[in-house]
C-alpha angles and dihedrals in degrees: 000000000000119000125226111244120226115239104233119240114254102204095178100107088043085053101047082051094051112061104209085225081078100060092045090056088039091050096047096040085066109033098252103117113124113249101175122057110263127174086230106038125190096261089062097047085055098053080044097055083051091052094038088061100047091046115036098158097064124090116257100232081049095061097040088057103048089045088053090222100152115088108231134264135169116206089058106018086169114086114206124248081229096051087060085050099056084033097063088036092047080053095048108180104279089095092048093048088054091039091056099041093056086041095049089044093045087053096043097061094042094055099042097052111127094359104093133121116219089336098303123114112252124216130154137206111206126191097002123149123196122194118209136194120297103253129136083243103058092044095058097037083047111015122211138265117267118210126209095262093057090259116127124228110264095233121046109241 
């Protein structure tokens, strides 16, 4: 049997988007900074919780590993599975809120300079279909798909 081998996460592009200056400001706003040495400190559990969430096949310890995220020692080089699982509750998500807010602003400006319209920021949505609730209302506001065979849609969209 031959065993499928995990492609191993590049976080090199993510890296060069999230200023770790970010994470630093995240991480004090709300009191999560790690004060006391840890072989796991705050800084690195948020980067796991990143590449937890890119890659959520892997294994964690495997991506701990590849990542390179625990700090040595050399008395216990092993971290325990345990250990990533206090460490990511000991974050919560307040960090990563913050974190992604900052992140979300930062990227924004950057992407609408130059790019406004009267001073206001532009974005699109293109093909998108919402469905709304089944009232008498809504299907005559918004009407109904008809389908080949004379039968409407069951939702208005």
């Amino acid at each position: 049997m031959v065993s499928k081998a995990h492609k191993h996460p590049d976080f090199s592009a993510l890296s060069q988007q999230i200023d770790p200056a970010w994470i630093a400001h995240a991480l004090a706003v709300t009191g999560k900074a790690s004060v006391r040495r840890r072989r796991l400190p705050a800084e690195q559990v948020v980067w796991l919780v990143i590449a937890l969430a890119m890659y959520r096949h892997q294994p964690i310890p495997e991506v701990v590993a590849h990542l390179d995220l625990v700090l040595p020692d050399e008395v216990n080089p092993e971290i325990a599975k345990s250990a990533l699982t206090q460490a990511r509750q000991r974050l919560g998500e307040e960090p990563l809120a913050q974190l992604f807010g900052l992140s979300a602003l930062v990227w924004d400006e950057r992407h609408q300079q130059g790019r406004s319209w009267r001073g206001l920021a532009r974005y699109a949505i293109d093909g998108s279909t919402l469905r709304t609730s089944d009232t008498p209302e809504n299907r005559q506001h918004f009407g109904a798909q008809a389908y080949a065979s004379g039968v409407a849609a069951s939702y208005p969209q």
